[in-house]
C-alpha positions in Angstrom: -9.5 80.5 259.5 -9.4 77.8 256.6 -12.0 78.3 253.9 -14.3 75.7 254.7 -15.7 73.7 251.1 -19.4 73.7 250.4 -20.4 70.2 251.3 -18.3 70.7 254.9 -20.1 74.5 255.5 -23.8 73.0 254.3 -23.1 70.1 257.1 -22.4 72.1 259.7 -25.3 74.8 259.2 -27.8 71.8 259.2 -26.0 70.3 262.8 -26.2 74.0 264.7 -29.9 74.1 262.7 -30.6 70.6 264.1 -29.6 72.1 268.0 -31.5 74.8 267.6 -34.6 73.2 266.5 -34.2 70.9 270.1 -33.0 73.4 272.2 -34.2 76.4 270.9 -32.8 79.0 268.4 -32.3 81.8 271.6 -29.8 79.9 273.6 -27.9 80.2 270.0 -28.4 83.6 269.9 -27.4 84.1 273.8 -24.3 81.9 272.5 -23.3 84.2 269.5 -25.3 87.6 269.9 -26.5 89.2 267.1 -24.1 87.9 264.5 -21.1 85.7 265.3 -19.5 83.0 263.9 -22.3 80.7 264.1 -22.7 78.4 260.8 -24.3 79.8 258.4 -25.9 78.7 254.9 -23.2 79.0 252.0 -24.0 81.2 249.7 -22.8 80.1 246.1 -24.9 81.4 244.0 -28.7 82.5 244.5 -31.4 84.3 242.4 -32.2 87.8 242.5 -35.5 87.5 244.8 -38.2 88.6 242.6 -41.7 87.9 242.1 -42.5 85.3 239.3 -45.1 85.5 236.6 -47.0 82.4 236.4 -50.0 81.2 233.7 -52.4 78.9 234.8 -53.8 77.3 232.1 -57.0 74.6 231.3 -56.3 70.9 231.6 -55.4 68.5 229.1 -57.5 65.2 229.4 -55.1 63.2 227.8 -53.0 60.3 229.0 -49.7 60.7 228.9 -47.7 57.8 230.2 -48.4 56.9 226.5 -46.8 58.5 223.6 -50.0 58.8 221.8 -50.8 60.7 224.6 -47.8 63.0 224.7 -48.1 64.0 221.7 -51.8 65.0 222.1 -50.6 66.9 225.3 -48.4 68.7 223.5 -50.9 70.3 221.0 -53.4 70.6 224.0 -50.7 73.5 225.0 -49.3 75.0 222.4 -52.0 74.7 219.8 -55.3 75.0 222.2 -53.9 76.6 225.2 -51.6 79.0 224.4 -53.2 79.9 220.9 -49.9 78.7 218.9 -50.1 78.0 215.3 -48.1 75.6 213.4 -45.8 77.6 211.6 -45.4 80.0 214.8 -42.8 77.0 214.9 -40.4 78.0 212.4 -36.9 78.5 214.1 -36.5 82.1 212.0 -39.9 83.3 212.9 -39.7 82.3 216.3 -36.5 81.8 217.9 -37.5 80.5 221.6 -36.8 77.4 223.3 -39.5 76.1 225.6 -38.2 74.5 228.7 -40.2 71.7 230.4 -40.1 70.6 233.6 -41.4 67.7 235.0 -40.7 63.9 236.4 -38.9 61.0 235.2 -42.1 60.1 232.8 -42.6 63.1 231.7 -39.2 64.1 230.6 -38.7 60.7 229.0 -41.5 60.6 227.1 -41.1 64.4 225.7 -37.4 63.1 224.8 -39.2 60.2 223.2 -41.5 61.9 221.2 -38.1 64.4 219.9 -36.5 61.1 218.7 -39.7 59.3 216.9 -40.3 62.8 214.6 -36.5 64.0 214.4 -36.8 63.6 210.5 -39.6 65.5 210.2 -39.9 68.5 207.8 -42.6 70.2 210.4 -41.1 72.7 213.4 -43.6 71.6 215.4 -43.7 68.3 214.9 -40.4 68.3 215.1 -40.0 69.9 218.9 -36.3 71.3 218.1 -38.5 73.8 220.4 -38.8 72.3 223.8 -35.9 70.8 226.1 -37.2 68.6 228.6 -35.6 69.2 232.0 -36.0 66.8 235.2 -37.6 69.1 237.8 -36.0 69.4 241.3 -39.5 68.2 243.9 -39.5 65.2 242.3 -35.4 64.5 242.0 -36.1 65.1 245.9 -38.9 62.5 246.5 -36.8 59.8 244.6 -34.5 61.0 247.4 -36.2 60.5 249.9 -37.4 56.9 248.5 -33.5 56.1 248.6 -33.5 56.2 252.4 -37.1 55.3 253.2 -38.0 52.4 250.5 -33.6 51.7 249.3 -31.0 51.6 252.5 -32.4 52.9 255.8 -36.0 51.5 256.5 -35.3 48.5 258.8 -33.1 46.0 256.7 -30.0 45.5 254.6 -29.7 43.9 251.8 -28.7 40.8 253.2 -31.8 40.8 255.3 -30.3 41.9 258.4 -32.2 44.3 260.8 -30.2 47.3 261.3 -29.8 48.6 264.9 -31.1 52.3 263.7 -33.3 52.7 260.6 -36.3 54.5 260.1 -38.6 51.6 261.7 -36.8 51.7 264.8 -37.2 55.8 264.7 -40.6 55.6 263.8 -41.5 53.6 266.9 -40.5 56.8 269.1 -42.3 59.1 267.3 -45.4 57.1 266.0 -45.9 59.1 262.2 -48.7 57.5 260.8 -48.8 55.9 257.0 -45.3 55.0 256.8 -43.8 51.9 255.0 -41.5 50.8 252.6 -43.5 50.3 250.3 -45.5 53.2 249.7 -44.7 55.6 252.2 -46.3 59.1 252.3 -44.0 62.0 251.1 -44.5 64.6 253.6 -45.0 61.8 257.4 -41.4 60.3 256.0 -39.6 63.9 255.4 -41.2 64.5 259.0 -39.6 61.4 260.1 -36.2 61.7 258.9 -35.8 65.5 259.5 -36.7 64.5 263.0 -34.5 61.3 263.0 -31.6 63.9 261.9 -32.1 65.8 264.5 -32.2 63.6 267.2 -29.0 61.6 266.4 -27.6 65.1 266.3 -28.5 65.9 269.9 -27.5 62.7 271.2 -24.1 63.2 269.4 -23.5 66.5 270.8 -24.2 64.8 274.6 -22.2 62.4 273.7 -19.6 64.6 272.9 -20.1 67.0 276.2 -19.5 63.4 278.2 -16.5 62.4 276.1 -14.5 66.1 276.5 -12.3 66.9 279.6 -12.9 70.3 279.4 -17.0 70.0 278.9 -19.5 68.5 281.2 -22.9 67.1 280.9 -24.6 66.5 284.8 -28.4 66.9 285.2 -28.8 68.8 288.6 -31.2 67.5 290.8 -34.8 67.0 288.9 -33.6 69.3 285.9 -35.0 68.0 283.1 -32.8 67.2 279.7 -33.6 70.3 278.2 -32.8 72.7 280.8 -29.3 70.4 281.2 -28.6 71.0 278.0 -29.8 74.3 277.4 -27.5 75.2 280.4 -24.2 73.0 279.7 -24.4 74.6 276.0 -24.3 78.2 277.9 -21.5 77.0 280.1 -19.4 76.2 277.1 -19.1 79.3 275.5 -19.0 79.5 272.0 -15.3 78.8 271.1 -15.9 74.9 272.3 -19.7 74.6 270.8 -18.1 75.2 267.6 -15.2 72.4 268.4 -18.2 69.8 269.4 -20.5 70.8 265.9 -16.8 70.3 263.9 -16.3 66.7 266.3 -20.3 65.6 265.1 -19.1 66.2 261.4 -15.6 64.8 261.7 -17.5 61.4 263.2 -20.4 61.3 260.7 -20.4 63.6 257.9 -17.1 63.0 256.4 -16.3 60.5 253.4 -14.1 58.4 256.4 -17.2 58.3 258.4 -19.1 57.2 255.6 -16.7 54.2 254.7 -16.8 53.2 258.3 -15.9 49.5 258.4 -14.0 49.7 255.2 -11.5 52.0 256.2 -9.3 49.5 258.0 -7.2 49.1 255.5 -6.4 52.6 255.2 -6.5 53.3 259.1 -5.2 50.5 261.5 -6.3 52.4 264.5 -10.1 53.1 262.9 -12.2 51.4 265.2 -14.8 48.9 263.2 -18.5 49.9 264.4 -20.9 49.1 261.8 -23.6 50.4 264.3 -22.4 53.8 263.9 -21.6 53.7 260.5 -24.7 53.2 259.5 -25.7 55.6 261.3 -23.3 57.9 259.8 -24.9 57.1 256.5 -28.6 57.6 257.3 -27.3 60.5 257.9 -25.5 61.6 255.4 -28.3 60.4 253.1 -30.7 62.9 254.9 -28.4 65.7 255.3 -28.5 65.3 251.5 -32.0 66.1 250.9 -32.5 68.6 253.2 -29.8 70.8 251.3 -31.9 70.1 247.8 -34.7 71.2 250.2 -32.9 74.6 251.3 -31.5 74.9 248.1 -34.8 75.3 246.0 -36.2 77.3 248.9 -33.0 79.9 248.5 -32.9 79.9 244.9 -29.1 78.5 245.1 -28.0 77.5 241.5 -25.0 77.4 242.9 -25.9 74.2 245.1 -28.2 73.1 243.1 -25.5 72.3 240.3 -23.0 71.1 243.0 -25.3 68.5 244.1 -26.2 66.7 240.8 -22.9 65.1 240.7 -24.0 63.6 244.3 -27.4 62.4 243.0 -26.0 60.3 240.5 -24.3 58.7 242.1 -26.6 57.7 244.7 -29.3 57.3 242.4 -27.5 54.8 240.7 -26.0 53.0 243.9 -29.7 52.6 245.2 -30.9 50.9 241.9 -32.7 53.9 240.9 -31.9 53.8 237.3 -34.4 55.7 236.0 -33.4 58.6 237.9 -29.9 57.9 237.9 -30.0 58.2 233.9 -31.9 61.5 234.6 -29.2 63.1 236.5 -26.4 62.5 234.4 -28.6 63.6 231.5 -29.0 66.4 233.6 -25.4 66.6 234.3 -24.8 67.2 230.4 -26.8 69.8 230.1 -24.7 71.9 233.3 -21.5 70.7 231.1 -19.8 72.6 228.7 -21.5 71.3 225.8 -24.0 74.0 226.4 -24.1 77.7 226.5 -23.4 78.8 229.5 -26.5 81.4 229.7 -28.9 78.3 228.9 -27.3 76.5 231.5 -28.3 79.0 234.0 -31.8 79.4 232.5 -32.1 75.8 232.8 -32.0 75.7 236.9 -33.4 79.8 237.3 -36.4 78.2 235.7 -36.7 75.1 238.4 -37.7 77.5 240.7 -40.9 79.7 241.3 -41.1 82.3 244.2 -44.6 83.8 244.2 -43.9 86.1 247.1 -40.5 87.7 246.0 -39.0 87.2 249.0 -35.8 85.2 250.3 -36.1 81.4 251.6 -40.0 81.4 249.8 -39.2 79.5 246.3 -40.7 76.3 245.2 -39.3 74.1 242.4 -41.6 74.3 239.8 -43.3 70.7 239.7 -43.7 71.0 243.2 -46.8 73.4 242.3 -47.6 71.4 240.3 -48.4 69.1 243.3 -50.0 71.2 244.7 -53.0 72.2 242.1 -53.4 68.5 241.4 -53.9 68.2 245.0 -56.3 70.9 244.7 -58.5 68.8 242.0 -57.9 66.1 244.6 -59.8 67.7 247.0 -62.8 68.7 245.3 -63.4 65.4 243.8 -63.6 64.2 247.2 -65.5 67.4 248.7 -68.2 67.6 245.5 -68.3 64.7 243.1 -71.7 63.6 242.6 -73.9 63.1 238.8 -73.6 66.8 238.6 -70.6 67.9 239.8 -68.3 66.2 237.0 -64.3 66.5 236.5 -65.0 69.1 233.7 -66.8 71.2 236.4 -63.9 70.3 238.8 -61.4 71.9 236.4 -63.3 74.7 235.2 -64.0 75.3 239.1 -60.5 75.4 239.9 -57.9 75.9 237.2 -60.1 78.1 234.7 -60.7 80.7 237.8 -57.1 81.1 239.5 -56.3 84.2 237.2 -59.9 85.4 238.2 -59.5 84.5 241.9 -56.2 86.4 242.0 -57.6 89.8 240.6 -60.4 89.4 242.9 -57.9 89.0 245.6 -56.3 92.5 244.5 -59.2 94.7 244.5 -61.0 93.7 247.1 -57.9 93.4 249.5 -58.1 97.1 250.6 -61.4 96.4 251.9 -60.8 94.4 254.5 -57.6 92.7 256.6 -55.0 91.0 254.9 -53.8 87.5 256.7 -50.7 85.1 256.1 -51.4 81.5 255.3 -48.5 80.9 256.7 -49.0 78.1 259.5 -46.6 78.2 262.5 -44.5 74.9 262.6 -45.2 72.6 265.1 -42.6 72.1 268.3 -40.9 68.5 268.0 -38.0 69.9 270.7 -39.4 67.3 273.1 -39.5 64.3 270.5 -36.4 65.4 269.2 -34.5 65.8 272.7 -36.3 62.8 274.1 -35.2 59.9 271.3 -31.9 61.7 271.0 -31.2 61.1 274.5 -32.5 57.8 274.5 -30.3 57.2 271.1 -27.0 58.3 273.4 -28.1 56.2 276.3 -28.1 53.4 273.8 -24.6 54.2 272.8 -25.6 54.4 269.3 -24.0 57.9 269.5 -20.4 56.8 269.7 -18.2 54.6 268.0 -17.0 51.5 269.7 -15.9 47.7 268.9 -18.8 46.2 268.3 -21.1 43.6 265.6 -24.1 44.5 264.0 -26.0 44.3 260.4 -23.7 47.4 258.0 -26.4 49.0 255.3 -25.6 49.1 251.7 -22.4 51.7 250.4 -24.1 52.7 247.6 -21.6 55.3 247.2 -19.2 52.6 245.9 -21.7 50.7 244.4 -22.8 54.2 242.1 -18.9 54.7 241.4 -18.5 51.3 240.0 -21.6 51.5 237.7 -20.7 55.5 236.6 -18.1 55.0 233.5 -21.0 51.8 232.2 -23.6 54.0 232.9 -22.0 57.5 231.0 -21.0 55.6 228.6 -24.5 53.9 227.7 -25.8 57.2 227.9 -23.2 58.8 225.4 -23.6 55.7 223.5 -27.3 56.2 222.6 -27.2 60.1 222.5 -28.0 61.3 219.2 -27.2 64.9 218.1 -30.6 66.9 216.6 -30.8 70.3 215.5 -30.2 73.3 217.7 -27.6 71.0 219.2 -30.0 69.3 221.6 -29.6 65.7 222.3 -31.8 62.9 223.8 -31.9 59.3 224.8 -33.0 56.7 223.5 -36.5 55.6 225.3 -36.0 52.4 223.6 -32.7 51.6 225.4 -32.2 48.4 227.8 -29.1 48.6 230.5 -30.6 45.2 231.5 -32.2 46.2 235.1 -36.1 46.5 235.6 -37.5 50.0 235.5 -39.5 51.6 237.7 -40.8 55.0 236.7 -40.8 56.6 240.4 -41.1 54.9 243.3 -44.1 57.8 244.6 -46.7 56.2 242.5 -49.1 58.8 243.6 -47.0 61.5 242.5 -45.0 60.8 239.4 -46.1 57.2 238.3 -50.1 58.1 237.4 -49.7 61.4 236.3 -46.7 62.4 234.7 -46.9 66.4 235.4 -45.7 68.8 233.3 -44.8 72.4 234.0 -43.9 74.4 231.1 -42.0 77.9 231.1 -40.1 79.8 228.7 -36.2 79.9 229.9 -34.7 82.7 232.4 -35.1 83.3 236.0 -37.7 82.6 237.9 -36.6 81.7 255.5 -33.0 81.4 256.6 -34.9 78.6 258.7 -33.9 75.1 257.5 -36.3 72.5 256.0 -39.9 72.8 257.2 -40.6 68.7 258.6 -44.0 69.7 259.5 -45.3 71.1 256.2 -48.6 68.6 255.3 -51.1 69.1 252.5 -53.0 71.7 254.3 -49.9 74.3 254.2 -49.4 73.7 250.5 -52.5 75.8 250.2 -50.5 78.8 251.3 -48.1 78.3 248.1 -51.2 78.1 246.4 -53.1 81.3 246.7 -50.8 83.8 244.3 -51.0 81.6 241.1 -50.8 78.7 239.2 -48.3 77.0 237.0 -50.1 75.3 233.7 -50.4 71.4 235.1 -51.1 68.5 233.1 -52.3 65.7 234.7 -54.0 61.9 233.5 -54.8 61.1 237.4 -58.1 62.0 237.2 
């Protein structure tokens, strides 16, 4: 058997995951027994599982989407926080580098703040200290904003309604508080994980009708699951595995991408851009359910292969401000730095507070979730007494306390999971896929219709511009780190984030020193009240100006 390359193995774990979310994982394991050949989740290169020490510290009242801010920030930490003085600084009495993580904002105004006191005589005022680093939750929301807000809502960019996008899903399954404007994070990654799945299933139909030596035949009033379930029994596993490699071949492959513009290349490829577009919805998807997995597993291994991907797409979306992130990002994986900081740089993305495989979280994303908690108890307590001081003296100034509390008195009593059971979508998953393959939007044919935007092409043709801006307005500082100029116009309008409520307000900042930190795939059903359970170990030190 031909080694398969990451991208092609990562495609087809997420097509047998996406069957066995609708059909149910046991008819997998009746298919393959205990083991098998069943497609599993590359392994490139993960994280030892261990538990990770976090500090939850005070918060800083300061605003800083300005650099007056920033800068205040900064001392709030180091200086106030952390009990840091000045000359603590010095690179021969001190010797660390401070990585931060945090969004687009954040990063760019730390790197900001590097250039403006480059020339000063002062360590710390000089922050040859800190390396800002763009954290992985929020590289995966701007993600999800490329499909939801960018290429796959309802139109094109000529104004064309596309035959699938996520408005026409969205009318099957009915998620609340989703547009294209400001659409909520976790109803859209419910959406398209379940919009994924569903053109997945009524693929593989498709598929079991197309093949000679497969059939698909309801028998008498047998529903669509138990048809399924039983034609995928009936086809042993040898030819399950030829239909999951047919699905990629037709959608996941850089030919299935092109679609339309292949004909040039292929005289015989048949121009659907129906299907094409549907190829690239999901593509797009597949893509941020492997950040998704990635962070979970601790992966550095995928988590540097897919930067190259991100910029790219970033940049084909007219995401520039995260476009310029990732290829800043991408220089600091390349050879122009040591290869140990390289790895401290993504170990310390991720955060497991449990120790155990598939449980990580990318370090902004708890971030998230404390700021949430404030959220929360505004709403819950507010009132002429109950002040945001008290809120953050309730909540982040007792975490450490809460935790030790937690320890003692646990022998006392039962110990429970937070963990919630995810909800079953196997019916709205199996239902709109069938009703996508009845459509015949799960095969390619001759046909019109509206084509969305290759932004793949369109990020290729602005990459060499784009590098070459960037290494253009790099400057070299000391300690051989290097930053961008905030001042710097490519001549497009910037947005910073399109998730205003979660990067655009607050500009979060998680700050760690450097070094390391469920086989199931990405959880669609996870709302705010699960992000408690990530909640209860610990607490990352948060910044925040929302409130």
């Amino acid at each position: 058997m031909l080694a398969m390359t990451p991208d092609h193995a990562t495609a087809l774990y997420h097509i047998n995951q996406s069957m066995a979310a609708a059909i149910g994982n046991e008819i997998i394991n009746q298919l393959f027994g205990s083991g098998g050949s069943r497609p599993q989740w590359p392994v490139l290169d993960e994280l030892i599982h261990a538990l990770t020490q976090v500090l939850s510290l005070p918060v800083s009242m300061n605003d800083e989407a300005s650099l007056k801010g920033t800068y205040a920030v900064h001392k709030d930490v180091w200086l106030r926080f952390l009990k840091f003085c000045r000359e603590d600084f010095k690179a021969e009495k001190s010797g660390r580098l401070w990585l931060i993580h945090g969004d687009q904002m954040t990063i760019e105004r730390a790197r900001s703040v590097m250039k403006e006191m480059v020339e000063s005589e002062l360590s710390f005022d000089k922050k040859d200290w800190m390396l800002p680093i763009p954290a992985w939750f929020h590289i995966k929301m701007n993600n999800l904003w490329t499909v939801a807000m960018r290429t796959h809502y309802d139109l094109n960019k000529d104004g064309d309604v596309l035959d699938h996008g996520l408005k026409a899903d969205n009318k099957y399954f009915g998620i609340k508080k989703i547009t294209n404007k400001n659409p909520k994070f976790f109803n859209t990654q419910s959406l398209v994980v379940r919009g994924f799945k569903a053109c997945v299933l009524g693929m593989f139909v498709q598929e079991l009708k197309d093949r000679q030596d497969c059939t698909f035949v309801r028998r008498g009033d047998e529903s669509d699951l138990d048809a399924i379930r039983r034609s995928v029994s009936d086809i042993g596993k040898t030819k399950y595995l030829e239909v999951l490699e047919s699905i990629y071949q037709k959608a996941f492959t850089a030919k299935a991408w092109k679609g339309t513009d292949a004909t040039a290349e292929d005289p015989t490829f048949i121009k659907d851009p129906v299907f094409t577009t549907q190829a690239r919805i999901m593509q797009e998807v597949e893509l941020f359910m492997t950040i998704g997995k990635a962070t979970r597993m601790e992966d550095i291994g995928h988590m540097r292969r897919l930067v190259d991907r991100l910029i790219i797409q970033f940049l084909g979306a007219g995401q520039s401000n995260y476009g310029r992130e990732m290829i800043y990002l991408r220089w600091l994986l390349s050879e122009a730095v040591d290869e140990e900081l390289q790895t401290g740089i993504l170990a310390s993305s991720v955060l497991n507070q449990s120790g155990h495989r598939s449980k990580a979280v990318a370090t902004d994303e708890l971030v998230e979730i404390y700021n949430m908690e404030y959220s929360m108890d505004i709403k819950q307590h507010a009132n002429s007494t109950h002040t945001l001081d008290k809120t953050f003296r309730r909540i982040a100034l007792m975490r450490e306390c809460t935790r030790v509390l937690k320890l003692i008195f646990g022998g006392l009593g039962a110990t429970y999971t937070n963990y919630h059971t995810a909800k079953n979508t196997s019916d709205d998953i199996i239902g709109y896929g069938m009703q996508l393959q009845e459509k015949g939007l799960s095969s390619i044919k001759a046909r019109t219709g509206a084509l969305s935007e290759d932004i793949r092409q369109a990020g290729v043709e602005l990459l060499l511009s784009k590098v070459g801006n960037f290494n253009t307005e790099n400057r070299r500082f000391a300690r051989g780190i290097t930053t961008v100029s905030p001042n710097f116009d490519d001549g497009e309008p910037e947005d910073f984030g399109q998730h205003s409520e979660a990067a655009a307000e607050d500009g979060d900042e998680a700050f760690i020193a450097a070094g390391g930190g469920g086989e199931d795939e990405i959880e669609e059903e996870i709302g705010e009240d699960d992000w408690e359970d990530v909640a209860d170990d610990g607490a990352v030190g948060g910044m925040s100006s929302a409130f």
